[in-house]
Biopython code that builds the backbone (N, CA, C, O; Angstrom):
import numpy as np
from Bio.PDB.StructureBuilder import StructureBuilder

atoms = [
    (1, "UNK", "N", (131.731, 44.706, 56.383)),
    (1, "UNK", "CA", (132.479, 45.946, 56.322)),
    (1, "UNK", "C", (132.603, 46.534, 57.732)),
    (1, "UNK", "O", (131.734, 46.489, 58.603)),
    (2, "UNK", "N", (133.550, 46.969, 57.803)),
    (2, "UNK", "CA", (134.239, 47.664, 59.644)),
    (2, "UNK", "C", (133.499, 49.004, 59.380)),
    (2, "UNK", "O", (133.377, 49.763, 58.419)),
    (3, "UNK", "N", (133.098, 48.960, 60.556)),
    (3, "UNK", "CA", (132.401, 50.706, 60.967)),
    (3, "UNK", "C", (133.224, 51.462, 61.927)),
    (3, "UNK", "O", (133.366, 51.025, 63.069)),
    (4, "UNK", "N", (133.778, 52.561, 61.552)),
    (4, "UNK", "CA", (134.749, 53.562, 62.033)),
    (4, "UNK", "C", (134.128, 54.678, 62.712)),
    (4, "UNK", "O", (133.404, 55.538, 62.211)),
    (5, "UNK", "N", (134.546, 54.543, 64.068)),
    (5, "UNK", "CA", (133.704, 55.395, 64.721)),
    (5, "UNK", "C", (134.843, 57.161, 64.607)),
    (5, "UNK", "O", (135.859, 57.489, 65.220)),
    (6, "UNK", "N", (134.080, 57.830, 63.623)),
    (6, "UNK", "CA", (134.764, 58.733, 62.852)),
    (6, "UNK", "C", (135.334, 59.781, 64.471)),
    (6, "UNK", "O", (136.434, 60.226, 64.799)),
    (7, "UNK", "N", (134.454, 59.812, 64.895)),
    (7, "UNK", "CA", (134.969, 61.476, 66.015)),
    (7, "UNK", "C", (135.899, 61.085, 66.710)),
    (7, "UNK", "O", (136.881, 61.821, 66.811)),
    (8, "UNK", "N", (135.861, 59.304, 67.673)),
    (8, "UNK", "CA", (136.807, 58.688, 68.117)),
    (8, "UNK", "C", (137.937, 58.496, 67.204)),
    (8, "UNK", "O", (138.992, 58.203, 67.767)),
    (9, "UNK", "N", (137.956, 58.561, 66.343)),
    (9, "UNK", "CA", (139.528, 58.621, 65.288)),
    (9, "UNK", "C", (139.861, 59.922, 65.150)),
    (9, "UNK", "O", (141.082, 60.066, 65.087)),
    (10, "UNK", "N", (139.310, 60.814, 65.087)),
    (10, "UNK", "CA", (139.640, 61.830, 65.074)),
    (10, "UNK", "C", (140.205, 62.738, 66.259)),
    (10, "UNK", "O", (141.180, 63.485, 66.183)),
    (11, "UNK", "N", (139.266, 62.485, 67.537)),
    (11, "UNK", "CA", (139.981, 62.525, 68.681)),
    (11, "UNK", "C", (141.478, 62.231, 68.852)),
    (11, "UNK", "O", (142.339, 63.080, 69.081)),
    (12, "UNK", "N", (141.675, 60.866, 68.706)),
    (12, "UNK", "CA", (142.615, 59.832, 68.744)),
    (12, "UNK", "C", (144.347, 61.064, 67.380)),
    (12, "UNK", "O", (145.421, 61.663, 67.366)),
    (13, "UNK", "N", (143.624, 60.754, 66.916)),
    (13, "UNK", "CA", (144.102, 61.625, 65.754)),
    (13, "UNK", "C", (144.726, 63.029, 66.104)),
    (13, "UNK", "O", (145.950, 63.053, 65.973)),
    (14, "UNK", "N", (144.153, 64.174, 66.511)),
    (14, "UNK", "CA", (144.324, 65.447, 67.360)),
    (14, "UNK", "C", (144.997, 65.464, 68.513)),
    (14, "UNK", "O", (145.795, 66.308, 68.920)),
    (15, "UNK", "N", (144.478, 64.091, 69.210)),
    (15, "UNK", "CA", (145.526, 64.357, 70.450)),
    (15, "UNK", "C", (146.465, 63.942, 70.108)),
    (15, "UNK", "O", (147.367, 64.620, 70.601)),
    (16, "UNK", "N", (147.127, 62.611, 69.075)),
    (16, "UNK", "CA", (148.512, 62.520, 68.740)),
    (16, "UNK", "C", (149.356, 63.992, 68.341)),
    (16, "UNK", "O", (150.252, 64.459, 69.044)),
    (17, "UNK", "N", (148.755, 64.736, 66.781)),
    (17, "UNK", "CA", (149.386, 66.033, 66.612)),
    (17, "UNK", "C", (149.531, 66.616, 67.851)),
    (17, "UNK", "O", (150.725, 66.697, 68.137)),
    (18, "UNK", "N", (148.637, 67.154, 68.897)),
    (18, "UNK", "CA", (148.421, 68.030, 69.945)),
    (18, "UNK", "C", (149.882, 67.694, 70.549)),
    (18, "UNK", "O", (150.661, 68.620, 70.775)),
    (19, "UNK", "N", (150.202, 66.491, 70.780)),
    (19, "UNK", "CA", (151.198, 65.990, 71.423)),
    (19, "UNK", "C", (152.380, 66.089, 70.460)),
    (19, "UNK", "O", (153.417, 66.118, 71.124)),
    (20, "UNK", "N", (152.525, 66.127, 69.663)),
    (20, "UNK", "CA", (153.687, 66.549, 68.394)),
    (20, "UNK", "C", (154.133, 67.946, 68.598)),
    (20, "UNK", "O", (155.304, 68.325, 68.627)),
    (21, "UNK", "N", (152.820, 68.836, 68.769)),
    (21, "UNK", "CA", (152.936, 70.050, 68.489)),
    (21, "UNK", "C", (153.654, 70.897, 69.875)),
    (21, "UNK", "O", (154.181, 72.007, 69.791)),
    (22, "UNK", "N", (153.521, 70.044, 71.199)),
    (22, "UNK", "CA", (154.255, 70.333, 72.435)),
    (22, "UNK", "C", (155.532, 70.071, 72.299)),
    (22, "UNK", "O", (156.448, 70.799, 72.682)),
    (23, "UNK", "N", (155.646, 68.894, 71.679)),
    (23, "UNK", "CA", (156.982, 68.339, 71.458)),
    (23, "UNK", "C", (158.101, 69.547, 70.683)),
    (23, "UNK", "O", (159.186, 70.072, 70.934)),
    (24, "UNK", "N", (157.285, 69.570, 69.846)),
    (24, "UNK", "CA", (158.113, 70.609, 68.954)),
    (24, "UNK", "C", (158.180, 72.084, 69.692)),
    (24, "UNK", "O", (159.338, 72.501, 69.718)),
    (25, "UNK", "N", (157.545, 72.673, 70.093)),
    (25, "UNK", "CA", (157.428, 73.838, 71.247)),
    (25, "UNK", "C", (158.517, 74.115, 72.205)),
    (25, "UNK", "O", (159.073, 75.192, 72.421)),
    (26, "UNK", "N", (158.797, 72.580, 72.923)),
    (26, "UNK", "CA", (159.510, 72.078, 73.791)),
    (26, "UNK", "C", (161.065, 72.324, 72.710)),
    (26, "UNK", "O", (161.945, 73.161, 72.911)),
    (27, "UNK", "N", (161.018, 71.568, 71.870)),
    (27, "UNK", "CA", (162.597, 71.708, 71.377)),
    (27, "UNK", "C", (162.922, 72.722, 70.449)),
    (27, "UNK", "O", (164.071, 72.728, 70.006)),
    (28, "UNK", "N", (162.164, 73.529, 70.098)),
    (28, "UNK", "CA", (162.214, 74.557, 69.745)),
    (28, "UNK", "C", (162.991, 75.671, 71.158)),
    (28, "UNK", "O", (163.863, 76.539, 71.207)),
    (29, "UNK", "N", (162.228, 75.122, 71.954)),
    (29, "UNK", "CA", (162.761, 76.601, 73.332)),
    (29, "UNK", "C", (163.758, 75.882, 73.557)),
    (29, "UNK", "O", (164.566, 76.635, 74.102)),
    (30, "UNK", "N", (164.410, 74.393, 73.428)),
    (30, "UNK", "CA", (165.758, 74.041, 73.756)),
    (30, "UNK", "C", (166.946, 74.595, 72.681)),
    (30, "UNK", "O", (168.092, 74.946, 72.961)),
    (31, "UNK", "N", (166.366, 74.559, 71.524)),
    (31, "UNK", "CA", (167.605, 74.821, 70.446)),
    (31, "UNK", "C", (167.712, 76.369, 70.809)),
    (31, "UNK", "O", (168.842, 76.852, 70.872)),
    (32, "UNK", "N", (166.414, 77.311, 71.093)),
    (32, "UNK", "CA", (167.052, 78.621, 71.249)),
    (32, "UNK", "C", (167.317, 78.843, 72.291)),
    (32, "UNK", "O", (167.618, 80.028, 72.429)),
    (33, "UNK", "N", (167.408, 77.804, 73.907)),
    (33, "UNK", "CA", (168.407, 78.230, 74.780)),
    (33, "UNK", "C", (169.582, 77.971, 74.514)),
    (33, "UNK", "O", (170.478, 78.540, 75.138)),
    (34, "UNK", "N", (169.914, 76.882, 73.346)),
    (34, "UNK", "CA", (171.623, 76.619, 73.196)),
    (34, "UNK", "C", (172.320, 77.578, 71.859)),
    (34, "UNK", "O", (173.524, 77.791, 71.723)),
    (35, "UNK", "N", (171.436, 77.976, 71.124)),
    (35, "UNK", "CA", (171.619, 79.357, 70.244)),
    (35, "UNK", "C", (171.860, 80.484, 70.917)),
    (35, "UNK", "O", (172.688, 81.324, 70.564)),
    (36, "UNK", "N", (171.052, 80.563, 72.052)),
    (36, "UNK", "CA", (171.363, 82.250, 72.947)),
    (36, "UNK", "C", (173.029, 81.947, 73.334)),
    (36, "UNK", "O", (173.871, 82.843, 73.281)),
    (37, "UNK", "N", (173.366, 80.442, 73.755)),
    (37, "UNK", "CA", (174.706, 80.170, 74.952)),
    (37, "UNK", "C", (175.433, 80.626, 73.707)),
    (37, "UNK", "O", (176.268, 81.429, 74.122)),
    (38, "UNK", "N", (175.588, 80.488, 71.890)),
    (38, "UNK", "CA", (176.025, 80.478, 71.034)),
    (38, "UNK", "C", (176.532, 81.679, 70.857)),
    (38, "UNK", "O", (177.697, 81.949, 70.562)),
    (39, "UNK", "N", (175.081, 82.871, 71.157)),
    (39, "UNK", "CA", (175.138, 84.214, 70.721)),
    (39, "UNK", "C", (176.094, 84.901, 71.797)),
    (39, "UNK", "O", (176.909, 85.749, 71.432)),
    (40, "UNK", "N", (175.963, 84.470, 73.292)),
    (40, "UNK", "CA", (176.681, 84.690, 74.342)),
    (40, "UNK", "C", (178.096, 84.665, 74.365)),
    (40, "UNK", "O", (178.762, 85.562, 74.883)),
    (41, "UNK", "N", (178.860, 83.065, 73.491)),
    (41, "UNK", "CA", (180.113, 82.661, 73.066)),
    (41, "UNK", "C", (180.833, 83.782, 72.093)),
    (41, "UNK", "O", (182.009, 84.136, 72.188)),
    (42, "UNK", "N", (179.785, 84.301, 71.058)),
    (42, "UNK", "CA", (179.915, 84.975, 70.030)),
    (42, "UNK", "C", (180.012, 86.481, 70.218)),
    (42, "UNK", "O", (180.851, 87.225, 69.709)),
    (43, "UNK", "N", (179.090, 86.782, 70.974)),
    (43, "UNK", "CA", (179.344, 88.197, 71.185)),
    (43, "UNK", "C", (180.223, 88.861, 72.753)),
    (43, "UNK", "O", (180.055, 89.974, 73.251)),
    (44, "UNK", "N", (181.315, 87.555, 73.334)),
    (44, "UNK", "CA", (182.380, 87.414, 74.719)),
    (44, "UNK", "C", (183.712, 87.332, 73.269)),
    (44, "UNK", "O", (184.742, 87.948, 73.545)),
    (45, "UNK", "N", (183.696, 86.766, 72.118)),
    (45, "UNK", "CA", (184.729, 86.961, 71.465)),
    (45, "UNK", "C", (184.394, 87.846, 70.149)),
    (45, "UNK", "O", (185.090, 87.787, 69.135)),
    (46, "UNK", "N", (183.386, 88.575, 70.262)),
    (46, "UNK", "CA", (183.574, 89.548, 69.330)),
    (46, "UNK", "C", (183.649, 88.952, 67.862)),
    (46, "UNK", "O", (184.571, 89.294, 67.122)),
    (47, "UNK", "N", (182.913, 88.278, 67.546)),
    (47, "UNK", "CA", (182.468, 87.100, 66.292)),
    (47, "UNK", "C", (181.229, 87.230, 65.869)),
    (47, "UNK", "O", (180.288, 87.139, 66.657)),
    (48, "UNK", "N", (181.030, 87.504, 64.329)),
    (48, "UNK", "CA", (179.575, 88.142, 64.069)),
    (48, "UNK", "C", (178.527, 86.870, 64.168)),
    (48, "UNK", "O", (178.702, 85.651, 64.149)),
    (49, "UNK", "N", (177.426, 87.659, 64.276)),
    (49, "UNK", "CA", (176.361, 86.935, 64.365)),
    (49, "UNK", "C", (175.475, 86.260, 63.476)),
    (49, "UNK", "O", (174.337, 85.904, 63.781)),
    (50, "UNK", "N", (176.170, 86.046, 62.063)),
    (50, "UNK", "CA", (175.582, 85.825, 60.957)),
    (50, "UNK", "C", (177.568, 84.735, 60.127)),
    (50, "UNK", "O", (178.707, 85.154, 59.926)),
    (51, "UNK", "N", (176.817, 83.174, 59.922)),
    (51, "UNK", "CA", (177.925, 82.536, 60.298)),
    (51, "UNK", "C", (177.604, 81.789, 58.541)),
    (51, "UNK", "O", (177.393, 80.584, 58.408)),
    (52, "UNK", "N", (177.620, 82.437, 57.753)),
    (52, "UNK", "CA", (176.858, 82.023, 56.330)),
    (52, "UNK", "C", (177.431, 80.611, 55.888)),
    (52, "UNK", "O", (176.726, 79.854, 55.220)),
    (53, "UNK", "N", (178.776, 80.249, 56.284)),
    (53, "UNK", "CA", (179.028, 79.261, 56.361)),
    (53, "UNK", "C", (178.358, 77.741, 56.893)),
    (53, "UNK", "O", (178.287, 76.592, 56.459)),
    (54, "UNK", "N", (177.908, 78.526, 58.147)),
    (54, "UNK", "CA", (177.790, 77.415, 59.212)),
    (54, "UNK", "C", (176.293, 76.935, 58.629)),
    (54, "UNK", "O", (175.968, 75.757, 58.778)),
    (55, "UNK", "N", (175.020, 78.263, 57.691)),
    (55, "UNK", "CA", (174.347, 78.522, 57.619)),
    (55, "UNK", "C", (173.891, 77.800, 56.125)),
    (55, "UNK", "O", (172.781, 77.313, 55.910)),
    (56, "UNK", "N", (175.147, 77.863, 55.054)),
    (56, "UNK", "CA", (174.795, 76.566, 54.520)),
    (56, "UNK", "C", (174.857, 75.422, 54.760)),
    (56, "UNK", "O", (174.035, 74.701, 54.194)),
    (57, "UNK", "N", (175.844, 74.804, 55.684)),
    (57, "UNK", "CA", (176.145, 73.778, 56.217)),
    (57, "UNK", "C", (174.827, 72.992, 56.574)),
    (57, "UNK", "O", (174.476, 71.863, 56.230)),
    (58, "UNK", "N", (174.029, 74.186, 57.587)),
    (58, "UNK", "CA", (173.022, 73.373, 58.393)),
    (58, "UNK", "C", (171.908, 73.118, 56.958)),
    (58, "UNK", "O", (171.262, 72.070, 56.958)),
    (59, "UNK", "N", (171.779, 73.832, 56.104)),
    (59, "UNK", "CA", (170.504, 73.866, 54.796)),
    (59, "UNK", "C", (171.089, 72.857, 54.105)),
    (59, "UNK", "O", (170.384, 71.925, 54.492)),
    (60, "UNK", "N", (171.678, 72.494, 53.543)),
    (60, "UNK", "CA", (172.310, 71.614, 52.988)),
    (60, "UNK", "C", (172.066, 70.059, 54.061)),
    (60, "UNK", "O", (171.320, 69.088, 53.933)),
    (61, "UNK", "N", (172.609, 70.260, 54.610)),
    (61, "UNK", "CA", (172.553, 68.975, 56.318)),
    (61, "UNK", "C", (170.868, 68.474, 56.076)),
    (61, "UNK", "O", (170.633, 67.355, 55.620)),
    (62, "UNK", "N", (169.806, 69.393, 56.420)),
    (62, "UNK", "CA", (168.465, 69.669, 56.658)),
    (62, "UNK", "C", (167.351, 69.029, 55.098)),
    (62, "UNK", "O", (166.324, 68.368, 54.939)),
    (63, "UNK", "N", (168.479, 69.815, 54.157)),
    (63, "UNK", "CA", (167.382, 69.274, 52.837)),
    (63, "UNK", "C", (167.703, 67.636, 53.443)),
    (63, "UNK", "O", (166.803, 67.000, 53.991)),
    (64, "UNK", "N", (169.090, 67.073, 53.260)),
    (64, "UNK", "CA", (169.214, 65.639, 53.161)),
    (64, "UNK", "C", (168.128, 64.872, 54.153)),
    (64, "UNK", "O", (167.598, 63.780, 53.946)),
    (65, "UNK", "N", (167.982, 65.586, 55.074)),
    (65, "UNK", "CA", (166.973, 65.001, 56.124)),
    (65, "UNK", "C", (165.708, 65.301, 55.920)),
    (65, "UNK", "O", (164.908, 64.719, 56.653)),
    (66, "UNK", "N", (165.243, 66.122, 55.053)),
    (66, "UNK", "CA", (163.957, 66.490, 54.716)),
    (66, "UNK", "C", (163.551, 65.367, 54.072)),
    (66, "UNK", "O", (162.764, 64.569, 54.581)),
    (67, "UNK", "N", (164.120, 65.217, 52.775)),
    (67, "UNK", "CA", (164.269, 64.193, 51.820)),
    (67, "UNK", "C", (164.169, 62.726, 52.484)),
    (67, "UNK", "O", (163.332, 61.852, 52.261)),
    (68, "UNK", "N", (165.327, 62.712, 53.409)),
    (68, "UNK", "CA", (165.074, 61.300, 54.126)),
    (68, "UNK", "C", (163.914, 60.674, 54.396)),
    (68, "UNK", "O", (163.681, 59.548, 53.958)),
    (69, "UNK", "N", (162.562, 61.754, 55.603)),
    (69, "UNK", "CA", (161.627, 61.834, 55.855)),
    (69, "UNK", "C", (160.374, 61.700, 55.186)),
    (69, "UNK", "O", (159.306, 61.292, 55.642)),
    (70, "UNK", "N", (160.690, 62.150, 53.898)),
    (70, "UNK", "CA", (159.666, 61.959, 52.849)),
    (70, "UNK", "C", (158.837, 63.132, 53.350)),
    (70, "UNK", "O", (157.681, 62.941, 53.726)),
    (71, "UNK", "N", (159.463, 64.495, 53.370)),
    (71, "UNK", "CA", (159.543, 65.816, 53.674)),
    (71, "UNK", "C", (159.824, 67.019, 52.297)),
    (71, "UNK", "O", (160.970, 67.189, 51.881)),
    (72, "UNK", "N", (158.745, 67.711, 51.752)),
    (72, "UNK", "CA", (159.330, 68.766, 51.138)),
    (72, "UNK", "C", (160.474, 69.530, 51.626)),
    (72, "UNK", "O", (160.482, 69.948, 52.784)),
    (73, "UNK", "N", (161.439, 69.738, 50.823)),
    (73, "UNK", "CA", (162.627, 69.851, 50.869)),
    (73, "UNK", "C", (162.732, 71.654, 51.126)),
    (73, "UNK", "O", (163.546, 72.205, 51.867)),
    (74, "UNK", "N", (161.721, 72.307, 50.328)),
    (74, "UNK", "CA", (161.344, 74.210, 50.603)),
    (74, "UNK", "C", (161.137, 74.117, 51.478)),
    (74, "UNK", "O", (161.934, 74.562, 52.303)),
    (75, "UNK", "N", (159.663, 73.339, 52.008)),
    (75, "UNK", "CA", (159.142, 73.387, 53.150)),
    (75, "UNK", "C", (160.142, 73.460, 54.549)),
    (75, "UNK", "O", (160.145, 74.165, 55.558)),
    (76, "UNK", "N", (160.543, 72.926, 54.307)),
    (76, "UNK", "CA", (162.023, 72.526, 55.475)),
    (76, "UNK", "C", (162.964, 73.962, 55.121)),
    (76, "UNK", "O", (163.333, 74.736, 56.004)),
    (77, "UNK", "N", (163.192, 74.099, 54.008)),
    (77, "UNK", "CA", (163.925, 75.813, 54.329)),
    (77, "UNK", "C", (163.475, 76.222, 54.644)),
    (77, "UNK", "O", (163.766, 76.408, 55.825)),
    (78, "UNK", "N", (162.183, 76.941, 54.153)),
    (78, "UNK", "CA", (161.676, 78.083, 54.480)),
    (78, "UNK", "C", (161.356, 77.878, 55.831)),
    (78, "UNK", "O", (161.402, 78.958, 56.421)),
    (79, "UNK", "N", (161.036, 76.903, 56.603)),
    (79, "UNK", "CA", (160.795, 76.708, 57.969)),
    (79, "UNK", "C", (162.514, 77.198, 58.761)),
    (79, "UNK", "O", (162.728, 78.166, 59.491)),
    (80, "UNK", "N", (163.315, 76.345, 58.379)),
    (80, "UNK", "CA", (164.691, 76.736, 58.939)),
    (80, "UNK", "C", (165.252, 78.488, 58.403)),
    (80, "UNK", "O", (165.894, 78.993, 59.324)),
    (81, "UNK", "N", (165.168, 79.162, 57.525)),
    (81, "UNK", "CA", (165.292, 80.369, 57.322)),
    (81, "UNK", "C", (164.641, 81.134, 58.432)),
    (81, "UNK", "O", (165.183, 81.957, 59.169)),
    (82, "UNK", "N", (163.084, 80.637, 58.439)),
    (82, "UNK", "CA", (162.553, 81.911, 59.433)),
    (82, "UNK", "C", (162.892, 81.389, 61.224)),
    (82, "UNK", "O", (162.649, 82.009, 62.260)),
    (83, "UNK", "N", (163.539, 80.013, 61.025)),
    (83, "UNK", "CA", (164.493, 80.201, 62.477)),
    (83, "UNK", "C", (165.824, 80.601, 62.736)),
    (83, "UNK", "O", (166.211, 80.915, 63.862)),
    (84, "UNK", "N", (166.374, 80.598, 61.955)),
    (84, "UNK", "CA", (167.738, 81.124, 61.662)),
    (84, "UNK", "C", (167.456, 82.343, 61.871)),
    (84, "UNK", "O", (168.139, 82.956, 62.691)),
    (85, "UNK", "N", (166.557, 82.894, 61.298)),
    (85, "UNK", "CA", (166.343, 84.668, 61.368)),
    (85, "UNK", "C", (166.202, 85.009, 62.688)),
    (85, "UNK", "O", (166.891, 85.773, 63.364)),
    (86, "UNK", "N", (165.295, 84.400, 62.967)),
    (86, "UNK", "CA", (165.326, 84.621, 64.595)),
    (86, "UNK", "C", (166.339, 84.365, 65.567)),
    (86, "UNK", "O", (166.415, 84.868, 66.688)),
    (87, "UNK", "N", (167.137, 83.510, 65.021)),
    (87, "UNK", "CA", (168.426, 82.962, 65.685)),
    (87, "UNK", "C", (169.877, 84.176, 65.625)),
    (87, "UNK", "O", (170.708, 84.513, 66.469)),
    (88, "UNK", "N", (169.685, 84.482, 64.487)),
    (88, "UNK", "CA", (170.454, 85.927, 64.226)),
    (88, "UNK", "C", (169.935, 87.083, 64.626)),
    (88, "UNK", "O", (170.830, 87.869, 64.938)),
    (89, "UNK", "N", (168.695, 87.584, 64.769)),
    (89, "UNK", "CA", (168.072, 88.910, 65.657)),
    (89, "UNK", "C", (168.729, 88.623, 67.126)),
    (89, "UNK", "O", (169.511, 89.419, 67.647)),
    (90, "UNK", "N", (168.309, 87.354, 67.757)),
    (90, "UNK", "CA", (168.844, 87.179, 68.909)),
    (90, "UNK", "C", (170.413, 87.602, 69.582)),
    (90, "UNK", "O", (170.845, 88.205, 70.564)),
    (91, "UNK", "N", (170.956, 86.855, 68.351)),
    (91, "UNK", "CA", (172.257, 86.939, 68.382)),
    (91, "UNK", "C", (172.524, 88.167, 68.464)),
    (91, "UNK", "O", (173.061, 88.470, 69.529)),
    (92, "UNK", "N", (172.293, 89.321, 67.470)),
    (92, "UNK", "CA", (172.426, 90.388, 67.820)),
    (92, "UNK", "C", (172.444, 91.029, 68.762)),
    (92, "UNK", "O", (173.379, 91.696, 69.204)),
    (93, "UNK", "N", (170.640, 90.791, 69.467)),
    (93, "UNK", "CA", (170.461, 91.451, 70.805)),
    (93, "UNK", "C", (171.518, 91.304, 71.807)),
    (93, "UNK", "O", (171.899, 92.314, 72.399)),
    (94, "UNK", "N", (172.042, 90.149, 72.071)),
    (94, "UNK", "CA", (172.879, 89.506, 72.692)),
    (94, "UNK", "C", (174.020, 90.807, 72.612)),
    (94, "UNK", "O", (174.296, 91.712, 73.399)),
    (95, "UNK", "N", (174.427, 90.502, 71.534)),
    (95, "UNK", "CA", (175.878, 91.448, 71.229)),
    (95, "UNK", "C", (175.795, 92.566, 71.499)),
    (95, "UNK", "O", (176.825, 92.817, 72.125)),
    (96, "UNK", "N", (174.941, 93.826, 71.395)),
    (96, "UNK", "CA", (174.542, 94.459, 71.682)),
    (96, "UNK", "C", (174.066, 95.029, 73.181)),
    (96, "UNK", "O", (173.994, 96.144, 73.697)),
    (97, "UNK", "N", (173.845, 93.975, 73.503)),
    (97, "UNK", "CA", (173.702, 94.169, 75.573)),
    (97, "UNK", "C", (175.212, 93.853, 75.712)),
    (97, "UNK", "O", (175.789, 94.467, 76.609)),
    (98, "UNK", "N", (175.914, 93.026, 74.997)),
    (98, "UNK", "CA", (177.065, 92.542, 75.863)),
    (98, "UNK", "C", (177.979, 94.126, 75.682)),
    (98, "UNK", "O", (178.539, 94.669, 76.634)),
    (99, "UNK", "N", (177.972, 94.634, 74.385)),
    (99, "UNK", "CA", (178.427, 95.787, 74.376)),
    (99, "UNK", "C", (178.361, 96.785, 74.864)),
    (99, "UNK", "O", (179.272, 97.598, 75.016)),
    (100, "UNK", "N", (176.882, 96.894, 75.291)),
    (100, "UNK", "CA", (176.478, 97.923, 76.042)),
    (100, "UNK", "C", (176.955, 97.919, 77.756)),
    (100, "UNK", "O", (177.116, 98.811, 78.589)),
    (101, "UNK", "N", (177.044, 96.833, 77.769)),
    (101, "UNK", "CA", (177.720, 96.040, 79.566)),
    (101, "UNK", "C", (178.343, 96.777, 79.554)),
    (101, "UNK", "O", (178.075, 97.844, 80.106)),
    (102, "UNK", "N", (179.969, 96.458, 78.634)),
    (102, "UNK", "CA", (181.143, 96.942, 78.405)),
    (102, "UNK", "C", (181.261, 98.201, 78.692)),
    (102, "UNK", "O", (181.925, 98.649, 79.626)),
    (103, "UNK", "N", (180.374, 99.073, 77.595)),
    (103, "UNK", "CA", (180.851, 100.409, 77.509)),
    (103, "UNK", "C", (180.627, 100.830, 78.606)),
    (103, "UNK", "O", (181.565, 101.467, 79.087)),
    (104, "UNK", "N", (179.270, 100.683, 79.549)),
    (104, "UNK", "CA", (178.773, 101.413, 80.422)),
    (104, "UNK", "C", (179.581, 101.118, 81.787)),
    (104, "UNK", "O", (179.354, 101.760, 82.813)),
    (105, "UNK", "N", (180.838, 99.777, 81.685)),
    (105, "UNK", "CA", (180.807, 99.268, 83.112)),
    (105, "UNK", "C", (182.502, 99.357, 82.548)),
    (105, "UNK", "O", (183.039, 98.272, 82.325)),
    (106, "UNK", "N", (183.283, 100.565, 82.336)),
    (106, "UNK", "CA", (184.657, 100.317, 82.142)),
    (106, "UNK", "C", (185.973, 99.880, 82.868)),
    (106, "UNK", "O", (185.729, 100.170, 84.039)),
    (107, "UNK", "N", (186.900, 99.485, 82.840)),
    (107, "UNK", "CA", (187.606, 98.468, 83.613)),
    (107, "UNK", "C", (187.990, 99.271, 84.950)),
    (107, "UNK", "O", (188.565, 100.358, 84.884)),
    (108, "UNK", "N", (187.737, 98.841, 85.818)),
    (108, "UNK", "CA", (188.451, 99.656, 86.803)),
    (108, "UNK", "C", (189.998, 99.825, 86.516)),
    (108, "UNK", "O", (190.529, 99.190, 85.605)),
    (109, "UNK", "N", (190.520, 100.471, 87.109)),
    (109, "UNK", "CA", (192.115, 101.230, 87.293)),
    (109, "UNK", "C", (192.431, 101.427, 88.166)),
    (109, "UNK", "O", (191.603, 102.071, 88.810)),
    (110, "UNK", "N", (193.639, 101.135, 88.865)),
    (110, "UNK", "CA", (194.140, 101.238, 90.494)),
    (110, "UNK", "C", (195.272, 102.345, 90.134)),
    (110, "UNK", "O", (196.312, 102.349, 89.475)),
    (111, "UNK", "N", (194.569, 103.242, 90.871)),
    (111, "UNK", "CA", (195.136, 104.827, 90.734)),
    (111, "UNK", "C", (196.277, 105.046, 92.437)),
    (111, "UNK", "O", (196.986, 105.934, 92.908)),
    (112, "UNK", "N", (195.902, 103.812, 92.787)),
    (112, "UNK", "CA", (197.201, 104.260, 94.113)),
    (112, "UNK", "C", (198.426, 104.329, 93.912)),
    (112, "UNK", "O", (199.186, 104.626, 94.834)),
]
sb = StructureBuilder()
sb.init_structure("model")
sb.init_model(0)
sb.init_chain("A")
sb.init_seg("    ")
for serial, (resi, resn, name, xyz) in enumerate(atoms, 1):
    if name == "N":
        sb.init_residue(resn, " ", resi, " ")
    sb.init_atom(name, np.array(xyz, "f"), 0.0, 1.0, " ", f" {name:<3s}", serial, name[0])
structure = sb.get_structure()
C-alpha cells in the first residue's frame, strides 16, 4: 500500500488553488477595466446603464458553460448577478461624473 505524505499534498494542493485564486483576481480587474471602457462608451452616448437584454444574453451564455464544466448552474448566477451589480453601480458612477463634467464645464461660446 502507497503512503501519502498528507501535508505535502496538501501543500501541493493550496498552492495550486492559491494560484487559481490570483488568476481569477487578475481577470476579474481585467473584465472590470473593459466594463468601466463600456460604462465610459455608455454614458459619452447617453445609453443606460442597465442593458437587461445584453444581461440575459450573458446568463443564459454562462448557465451553458456552467453546465459544460460540470459547474452548478445557481452557483454561476448568483456569482454573475453579484458582478453584474457591481458592473451597473459602476456604470452609473461613470455616468454620473460624465454628467457632472458636462454640467459644470459648459461649451464655450465665441462672443466676438
Amino acid at each position: 500500500m502507497k503512503t501519502v505524505d498528507i501535508p505535502t499534498q496538501l501543500s501541493s494542493y493550496r498552492q495550486t488553488i492559491d494560484n487559481i485564486d490570483a488568476a481569477l483576481i487578475h481577470m476579474l480587474a481585467e473584465r472590470f477595466r473593459c466594463t468601466d471602457q463600456v460604462g465610459v462608451l455608455k454614458a459619452e452616448n447617453h445609453l443606460p446603464a442597465v442593458d437587461k437584454d445584453r444581461e440575459q444574453h450573458q446568463y443564459d451564455r454562462l448557465q451553458k458553460l456552467a453546465e459544460d464544466a460540470n459547474l452548478d448552474p445557481l452557483f454561476v448566477e448568483k456569482l454573475m448577478q453579484f458582478v453584474i451589480s457591481e458592473v451597473v453601480q459602476r456604470h452609473r458612477q461613470i455616468a454620473s461624473a460624465h454628467e457632472a463634467m458636462n454640467t459644470s464645464h459648459p461649451p464655450a461660446t465665441n462672443n466676438s
